[in-house]
PDB file of N, CA, C and O in Angstrom, chain B, residues numbered from 101:
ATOM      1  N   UNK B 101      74.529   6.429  84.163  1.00  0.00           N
ATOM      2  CA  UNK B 101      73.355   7.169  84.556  1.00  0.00           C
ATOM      3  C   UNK B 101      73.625   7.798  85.919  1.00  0.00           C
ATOM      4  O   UNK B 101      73.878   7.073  86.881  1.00  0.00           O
ATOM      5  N   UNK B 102      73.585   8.972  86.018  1.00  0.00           N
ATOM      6  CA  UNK B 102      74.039  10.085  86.833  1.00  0.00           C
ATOM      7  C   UNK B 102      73.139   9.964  88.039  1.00  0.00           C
ATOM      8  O   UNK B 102      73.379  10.536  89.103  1.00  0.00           O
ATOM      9  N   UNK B 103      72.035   9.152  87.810  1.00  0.00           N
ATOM     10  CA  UNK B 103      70.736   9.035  88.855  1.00  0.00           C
ATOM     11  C   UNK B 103      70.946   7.823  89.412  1.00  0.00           C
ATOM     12  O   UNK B 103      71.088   7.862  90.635  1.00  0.00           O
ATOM     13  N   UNK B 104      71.006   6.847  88.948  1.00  0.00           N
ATOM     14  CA  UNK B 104      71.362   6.096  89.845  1.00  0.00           C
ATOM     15  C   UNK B 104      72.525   5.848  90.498  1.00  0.00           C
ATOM     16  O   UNK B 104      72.361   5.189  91.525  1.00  0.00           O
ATOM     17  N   UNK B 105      73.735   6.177  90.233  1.00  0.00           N
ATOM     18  CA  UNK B 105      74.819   6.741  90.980  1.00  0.00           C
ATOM     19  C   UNK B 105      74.417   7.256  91.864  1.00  0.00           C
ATOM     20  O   UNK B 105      74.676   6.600  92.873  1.00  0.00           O
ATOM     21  N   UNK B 106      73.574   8.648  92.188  1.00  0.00           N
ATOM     22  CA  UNK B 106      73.224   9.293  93.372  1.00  0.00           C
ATOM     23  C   UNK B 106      72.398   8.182  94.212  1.00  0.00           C
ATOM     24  O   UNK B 106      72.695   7.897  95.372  1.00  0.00           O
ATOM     25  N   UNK B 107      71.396   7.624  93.545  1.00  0.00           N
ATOM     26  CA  UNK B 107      70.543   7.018  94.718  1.00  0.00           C
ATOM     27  C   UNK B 107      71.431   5.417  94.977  1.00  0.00           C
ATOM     28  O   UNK B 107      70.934   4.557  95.705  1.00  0.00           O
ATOM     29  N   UNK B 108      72.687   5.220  94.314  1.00  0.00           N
ATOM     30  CA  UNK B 108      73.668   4.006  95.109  1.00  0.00           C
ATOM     31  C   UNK B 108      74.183   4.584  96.189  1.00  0.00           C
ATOM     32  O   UNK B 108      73.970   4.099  97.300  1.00  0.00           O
ATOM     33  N   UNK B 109      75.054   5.884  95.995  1.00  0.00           N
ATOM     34  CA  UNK B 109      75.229   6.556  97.190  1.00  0.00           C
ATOM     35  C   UNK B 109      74.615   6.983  98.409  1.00  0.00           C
ATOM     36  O   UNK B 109      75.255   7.579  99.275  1.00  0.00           O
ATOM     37  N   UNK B 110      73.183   6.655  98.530  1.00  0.00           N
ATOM     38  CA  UNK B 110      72.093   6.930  99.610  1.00  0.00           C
ATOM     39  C   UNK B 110      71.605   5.363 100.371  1.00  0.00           C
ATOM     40  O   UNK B 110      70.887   5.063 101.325  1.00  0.00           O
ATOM     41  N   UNK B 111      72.440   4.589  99.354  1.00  0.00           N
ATOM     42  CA  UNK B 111      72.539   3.210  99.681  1.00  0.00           C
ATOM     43  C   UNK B 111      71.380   2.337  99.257  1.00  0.00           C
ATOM     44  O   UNK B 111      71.195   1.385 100.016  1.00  0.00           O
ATOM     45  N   UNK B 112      70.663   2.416  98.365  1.00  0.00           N
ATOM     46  CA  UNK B 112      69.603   1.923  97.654  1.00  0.00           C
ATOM     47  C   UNK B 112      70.436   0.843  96.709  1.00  0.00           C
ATOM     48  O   UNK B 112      71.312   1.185  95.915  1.00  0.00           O
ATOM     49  N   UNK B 113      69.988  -0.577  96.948  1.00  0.00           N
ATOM     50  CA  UNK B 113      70.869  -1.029  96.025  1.00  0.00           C
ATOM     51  C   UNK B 113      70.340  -1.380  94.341  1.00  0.00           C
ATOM     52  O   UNK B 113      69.398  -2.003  93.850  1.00  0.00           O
ATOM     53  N   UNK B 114      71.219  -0.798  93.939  1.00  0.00           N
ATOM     54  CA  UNK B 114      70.891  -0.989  92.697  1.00  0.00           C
ATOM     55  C   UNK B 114      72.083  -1.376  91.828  1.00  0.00           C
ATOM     56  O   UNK B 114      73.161  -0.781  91.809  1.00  0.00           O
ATOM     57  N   UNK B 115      71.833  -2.185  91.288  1.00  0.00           N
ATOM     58  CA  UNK B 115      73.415  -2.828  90.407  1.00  0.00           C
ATOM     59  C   UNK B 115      73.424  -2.894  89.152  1.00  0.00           C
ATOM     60  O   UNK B 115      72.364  -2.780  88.537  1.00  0.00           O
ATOM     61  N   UNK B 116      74.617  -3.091  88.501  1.00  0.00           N
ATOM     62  CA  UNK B 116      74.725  -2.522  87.098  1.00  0.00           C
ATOM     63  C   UNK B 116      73.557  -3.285  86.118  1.00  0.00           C
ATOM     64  O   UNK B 116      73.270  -2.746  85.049  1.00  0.00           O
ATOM     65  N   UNK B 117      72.895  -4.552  86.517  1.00  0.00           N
ATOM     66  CA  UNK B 117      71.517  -4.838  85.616  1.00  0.00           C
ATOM     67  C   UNK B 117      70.380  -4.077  86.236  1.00  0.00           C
ATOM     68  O   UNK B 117      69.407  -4.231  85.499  1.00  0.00           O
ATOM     69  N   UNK B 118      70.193  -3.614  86.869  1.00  0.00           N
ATOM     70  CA  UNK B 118      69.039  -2.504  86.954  1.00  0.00           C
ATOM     71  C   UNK B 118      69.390  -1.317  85.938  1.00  0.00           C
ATOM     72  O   UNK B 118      68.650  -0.967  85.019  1.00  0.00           O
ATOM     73  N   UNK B 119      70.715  -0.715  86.266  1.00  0.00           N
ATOM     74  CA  UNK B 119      70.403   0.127  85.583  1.00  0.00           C
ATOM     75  C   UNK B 119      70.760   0.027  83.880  1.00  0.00           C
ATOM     76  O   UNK B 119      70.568   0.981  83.126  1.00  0.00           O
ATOM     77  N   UNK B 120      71.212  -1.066  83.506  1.00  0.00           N
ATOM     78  CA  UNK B 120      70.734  -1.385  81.974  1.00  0.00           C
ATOM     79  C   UNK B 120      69.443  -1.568  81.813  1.00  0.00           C
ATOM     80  O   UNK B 120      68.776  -0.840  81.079  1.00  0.00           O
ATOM     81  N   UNK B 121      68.913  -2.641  82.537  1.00  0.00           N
ATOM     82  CA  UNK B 121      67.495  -2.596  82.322  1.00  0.00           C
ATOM     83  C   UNK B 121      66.783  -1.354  82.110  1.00  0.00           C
ATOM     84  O   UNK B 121      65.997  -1.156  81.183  1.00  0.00           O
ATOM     85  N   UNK B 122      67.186  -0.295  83.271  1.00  0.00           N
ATOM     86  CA  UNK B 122      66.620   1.001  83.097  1.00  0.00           C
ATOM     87  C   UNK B 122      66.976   2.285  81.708  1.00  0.00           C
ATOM     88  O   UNK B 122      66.455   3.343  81.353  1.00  0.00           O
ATOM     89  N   UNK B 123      67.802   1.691  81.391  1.00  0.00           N
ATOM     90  CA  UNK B 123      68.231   2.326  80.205  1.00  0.00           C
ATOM     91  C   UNK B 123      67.853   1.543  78.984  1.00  0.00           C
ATOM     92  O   UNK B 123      68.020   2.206  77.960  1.00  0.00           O
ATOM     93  N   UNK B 124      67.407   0.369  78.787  1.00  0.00           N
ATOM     94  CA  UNK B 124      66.414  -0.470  77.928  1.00  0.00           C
ATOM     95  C   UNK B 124      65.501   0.140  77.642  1.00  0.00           C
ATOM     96  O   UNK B 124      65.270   0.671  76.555  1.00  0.00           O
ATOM     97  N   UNK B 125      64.406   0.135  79.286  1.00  0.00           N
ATOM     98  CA  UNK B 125      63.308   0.735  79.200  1.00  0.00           C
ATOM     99  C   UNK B 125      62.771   1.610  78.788  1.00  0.00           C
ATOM    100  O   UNK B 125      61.659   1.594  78.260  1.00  0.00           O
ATOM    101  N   UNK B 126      63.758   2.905  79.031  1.00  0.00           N
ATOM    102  CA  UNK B 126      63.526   3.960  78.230  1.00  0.00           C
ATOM    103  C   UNK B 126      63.807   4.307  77.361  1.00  0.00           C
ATOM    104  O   UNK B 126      63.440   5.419  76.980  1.00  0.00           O
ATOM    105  N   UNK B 127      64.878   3.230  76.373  1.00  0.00           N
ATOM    106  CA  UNK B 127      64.857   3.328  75.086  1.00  0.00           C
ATOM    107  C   UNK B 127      64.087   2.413  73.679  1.00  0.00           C
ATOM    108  O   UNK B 127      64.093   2.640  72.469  1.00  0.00           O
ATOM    109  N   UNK B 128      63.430   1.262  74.551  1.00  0.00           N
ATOM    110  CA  UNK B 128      62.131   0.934  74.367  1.00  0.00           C
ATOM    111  C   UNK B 128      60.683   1.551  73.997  1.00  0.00           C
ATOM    112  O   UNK B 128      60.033   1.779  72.976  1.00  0.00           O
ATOM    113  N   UNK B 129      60.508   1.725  75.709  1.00  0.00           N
ATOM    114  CA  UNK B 129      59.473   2.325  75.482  1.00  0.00           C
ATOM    115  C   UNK B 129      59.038   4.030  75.236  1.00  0.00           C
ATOM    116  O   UNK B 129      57.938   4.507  75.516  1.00  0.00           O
ATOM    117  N   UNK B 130      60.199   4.777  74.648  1.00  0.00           N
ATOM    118  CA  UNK B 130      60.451   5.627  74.275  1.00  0.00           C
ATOM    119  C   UNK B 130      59.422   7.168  75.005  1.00  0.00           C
ATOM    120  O   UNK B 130      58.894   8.097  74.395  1.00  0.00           O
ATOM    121  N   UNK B 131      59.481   6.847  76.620  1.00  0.00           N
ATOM    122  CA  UNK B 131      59.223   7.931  77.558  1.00  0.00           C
ATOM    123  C   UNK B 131      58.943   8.999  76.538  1.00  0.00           C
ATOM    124  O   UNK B 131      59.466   9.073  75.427  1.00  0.00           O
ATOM    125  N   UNK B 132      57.710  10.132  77.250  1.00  0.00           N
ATOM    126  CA  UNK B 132      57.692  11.188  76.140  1.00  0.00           C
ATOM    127  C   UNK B 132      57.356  11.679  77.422  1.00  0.00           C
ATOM    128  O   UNK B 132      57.590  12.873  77.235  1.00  0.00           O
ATOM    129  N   UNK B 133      56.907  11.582  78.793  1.00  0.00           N
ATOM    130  CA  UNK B 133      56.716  12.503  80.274  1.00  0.00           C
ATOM    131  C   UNK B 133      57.199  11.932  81.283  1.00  0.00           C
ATOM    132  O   UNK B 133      57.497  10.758  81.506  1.00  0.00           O
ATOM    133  N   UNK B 134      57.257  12.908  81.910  1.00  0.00           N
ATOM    134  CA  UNK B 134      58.283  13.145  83.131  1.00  0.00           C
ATOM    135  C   UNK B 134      57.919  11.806  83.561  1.00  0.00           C
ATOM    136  O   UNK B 134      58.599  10.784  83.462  1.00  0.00           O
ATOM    137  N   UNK B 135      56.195  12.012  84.290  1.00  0.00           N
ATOM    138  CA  UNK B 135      56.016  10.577  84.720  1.00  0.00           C
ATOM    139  C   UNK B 135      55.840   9.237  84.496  1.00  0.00           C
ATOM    140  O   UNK B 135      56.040   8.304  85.274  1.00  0.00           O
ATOM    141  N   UNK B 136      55.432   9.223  83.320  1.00  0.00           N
ATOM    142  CA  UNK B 136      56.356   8.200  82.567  1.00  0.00           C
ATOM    143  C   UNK B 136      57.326   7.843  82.646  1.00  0.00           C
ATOM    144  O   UNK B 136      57.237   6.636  82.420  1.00  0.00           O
ATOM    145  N   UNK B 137      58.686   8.181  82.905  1.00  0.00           N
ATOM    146  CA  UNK B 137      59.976   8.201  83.449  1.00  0.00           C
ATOM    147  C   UNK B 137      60.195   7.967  84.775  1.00  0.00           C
ATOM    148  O   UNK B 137      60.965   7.125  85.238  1.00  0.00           O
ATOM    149  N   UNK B 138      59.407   8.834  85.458  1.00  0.00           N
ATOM    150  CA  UNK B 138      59.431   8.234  86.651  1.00  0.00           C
ATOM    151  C   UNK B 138      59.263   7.105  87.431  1.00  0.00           C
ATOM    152  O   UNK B 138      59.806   6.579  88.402  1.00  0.00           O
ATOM    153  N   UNK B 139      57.921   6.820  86.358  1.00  0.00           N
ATOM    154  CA  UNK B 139      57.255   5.124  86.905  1.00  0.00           C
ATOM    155  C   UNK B 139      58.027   3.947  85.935  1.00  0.00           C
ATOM    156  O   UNK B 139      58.109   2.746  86.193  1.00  0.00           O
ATOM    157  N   UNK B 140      58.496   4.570  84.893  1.00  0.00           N
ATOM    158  CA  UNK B 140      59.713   3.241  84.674  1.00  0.00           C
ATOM    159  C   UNK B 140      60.635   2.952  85.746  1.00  0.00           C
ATOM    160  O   UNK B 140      60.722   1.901  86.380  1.00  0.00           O
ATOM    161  N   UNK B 141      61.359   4.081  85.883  1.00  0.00           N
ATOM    162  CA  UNK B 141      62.438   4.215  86.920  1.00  0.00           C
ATOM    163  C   UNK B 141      62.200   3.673  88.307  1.00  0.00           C
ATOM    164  O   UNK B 141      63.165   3.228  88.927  1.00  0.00           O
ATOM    165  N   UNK B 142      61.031   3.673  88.832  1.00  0.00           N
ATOM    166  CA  UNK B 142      60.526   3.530  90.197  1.00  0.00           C
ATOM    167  C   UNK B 142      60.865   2.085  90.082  1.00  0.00           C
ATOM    168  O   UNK B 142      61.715   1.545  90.790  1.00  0.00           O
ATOM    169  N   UNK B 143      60.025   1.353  88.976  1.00  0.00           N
ATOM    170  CA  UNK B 143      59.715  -0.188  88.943  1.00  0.00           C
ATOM    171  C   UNK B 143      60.838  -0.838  88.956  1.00  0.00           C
ATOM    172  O   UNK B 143      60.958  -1.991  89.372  1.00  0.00           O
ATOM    173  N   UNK B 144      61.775  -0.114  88.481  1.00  0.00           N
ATOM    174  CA  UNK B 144      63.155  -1.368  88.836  1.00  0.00           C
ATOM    175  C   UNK B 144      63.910  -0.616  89.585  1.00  0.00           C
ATOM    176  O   UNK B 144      64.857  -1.400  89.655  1.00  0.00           O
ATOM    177  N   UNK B 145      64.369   0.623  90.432  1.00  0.00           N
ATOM    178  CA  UNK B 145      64.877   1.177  91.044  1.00  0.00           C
ATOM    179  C   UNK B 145      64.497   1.148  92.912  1.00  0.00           C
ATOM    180  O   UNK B 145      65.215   1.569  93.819  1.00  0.00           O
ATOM    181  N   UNK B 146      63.102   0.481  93.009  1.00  0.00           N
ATOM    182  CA  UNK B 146      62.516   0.693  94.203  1.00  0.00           C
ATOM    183  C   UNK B 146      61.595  -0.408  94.462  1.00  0.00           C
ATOM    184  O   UNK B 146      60.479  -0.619  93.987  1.00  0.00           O
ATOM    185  N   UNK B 147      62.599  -1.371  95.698  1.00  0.00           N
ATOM    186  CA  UNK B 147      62.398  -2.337  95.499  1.00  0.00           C
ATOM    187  C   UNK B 147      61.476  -3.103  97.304  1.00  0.00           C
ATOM    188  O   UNK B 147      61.505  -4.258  97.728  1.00  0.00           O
ATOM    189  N   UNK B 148      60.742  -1.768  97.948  1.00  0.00           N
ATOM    190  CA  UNK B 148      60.257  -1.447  98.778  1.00  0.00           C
ATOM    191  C   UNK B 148      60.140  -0.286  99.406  1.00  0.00           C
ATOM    192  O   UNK B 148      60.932   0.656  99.365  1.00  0.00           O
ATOM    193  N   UNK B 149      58.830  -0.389 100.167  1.00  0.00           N
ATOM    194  CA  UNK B 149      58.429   0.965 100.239  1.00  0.00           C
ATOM    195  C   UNK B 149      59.404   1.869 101.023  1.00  0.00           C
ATOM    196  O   UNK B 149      59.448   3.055 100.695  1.00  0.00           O
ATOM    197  N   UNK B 150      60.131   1.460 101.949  1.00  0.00           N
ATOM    198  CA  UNK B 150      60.901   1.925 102.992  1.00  0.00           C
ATOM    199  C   UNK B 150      62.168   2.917 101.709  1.00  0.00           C
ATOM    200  O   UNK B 150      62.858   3.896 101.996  1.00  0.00           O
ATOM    201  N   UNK B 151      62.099   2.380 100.693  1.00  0.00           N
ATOM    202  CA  UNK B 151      62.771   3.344  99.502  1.00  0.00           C
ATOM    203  C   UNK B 151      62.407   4.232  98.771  1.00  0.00           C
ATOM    204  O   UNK B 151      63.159   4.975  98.140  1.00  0.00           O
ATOM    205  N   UNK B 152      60.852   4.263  98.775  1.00  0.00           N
ATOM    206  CA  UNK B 152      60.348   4.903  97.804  1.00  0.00           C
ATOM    207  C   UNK B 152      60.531   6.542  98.418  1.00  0.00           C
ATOM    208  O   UNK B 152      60.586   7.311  97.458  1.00  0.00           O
ATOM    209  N   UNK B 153      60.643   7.302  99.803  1.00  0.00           N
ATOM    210  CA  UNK B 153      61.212   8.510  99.647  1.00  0.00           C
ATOM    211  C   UNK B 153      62.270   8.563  99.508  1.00  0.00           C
ATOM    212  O   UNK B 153      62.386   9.761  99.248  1.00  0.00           O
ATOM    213  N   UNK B 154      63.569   8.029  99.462  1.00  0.00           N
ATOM    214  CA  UNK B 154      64.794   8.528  99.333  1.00  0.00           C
ATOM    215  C   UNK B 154      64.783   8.358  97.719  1.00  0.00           C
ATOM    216  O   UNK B 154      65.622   9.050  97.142  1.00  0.00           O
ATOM    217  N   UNK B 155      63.910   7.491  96.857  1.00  0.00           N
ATOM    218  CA  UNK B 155      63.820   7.843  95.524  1.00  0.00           C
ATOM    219  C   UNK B 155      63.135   9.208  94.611  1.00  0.00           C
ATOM    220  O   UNK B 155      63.469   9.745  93.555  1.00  0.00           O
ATOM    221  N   UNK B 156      62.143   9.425  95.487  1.00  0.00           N
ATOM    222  CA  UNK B 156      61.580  10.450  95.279  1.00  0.00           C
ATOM    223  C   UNK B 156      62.063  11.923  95.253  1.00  0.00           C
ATOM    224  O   UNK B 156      61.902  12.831  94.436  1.00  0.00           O
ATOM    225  N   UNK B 157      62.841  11.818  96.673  1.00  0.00           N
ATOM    226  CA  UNK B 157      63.679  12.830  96.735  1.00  0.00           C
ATOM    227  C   UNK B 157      65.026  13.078  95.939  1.00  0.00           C
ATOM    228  O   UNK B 157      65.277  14.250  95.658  1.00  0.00           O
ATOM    229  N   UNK B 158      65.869  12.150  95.569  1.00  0.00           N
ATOM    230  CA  UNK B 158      66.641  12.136  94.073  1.00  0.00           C
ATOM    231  C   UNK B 158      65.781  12.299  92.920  1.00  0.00           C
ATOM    232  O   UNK B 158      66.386  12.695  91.924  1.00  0.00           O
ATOM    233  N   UNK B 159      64.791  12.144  92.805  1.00  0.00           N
ATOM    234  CA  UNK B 159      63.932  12.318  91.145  1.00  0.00           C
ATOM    235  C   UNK B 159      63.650  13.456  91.029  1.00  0.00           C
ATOM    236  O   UNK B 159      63.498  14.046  89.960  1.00  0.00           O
ATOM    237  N   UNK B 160      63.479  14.180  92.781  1.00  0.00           N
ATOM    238  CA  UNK B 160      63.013  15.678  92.474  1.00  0.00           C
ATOM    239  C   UNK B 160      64.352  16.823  91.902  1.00  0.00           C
ATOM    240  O   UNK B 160      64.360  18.000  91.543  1.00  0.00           O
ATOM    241  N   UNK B 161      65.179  15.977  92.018  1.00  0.00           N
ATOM    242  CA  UNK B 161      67.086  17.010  92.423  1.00  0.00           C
ATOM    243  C   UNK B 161      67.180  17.483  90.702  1.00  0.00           C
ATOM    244  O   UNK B 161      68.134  18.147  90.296  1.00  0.00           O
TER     245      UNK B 161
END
């Protein structure tokens, strides 16, 4: 996942069970909007607030 690669590189840690989990999730719960996607992604990607703009700003890219 091309996204969380970018936001490891911004130093957000996220490790290879997040982003399975995150790729579970959305093949689970089968996302049909953006934000929907987003707020999966947030919940295991952002793991305080002091992260939540440098996530935001990769979600917008």
């Amino acid at each position: 996942m091309h996204f969380a690669r970018a936001l490891r590189r911004t130093g957000l840690p996220i490790g290879t069970g997040r982003i399975i989990d995150a790729l579970a999730a959305v093949d689970i719960a089968g996302l049909c909007s953006r934000n929907e996607f987003y707020w999966a992604l947030h919940s295991l990607f952002v793991s305080g607030p002091e992260q939540r703009l440098i996530f935001d700003q990769g979600f917008r890219i």
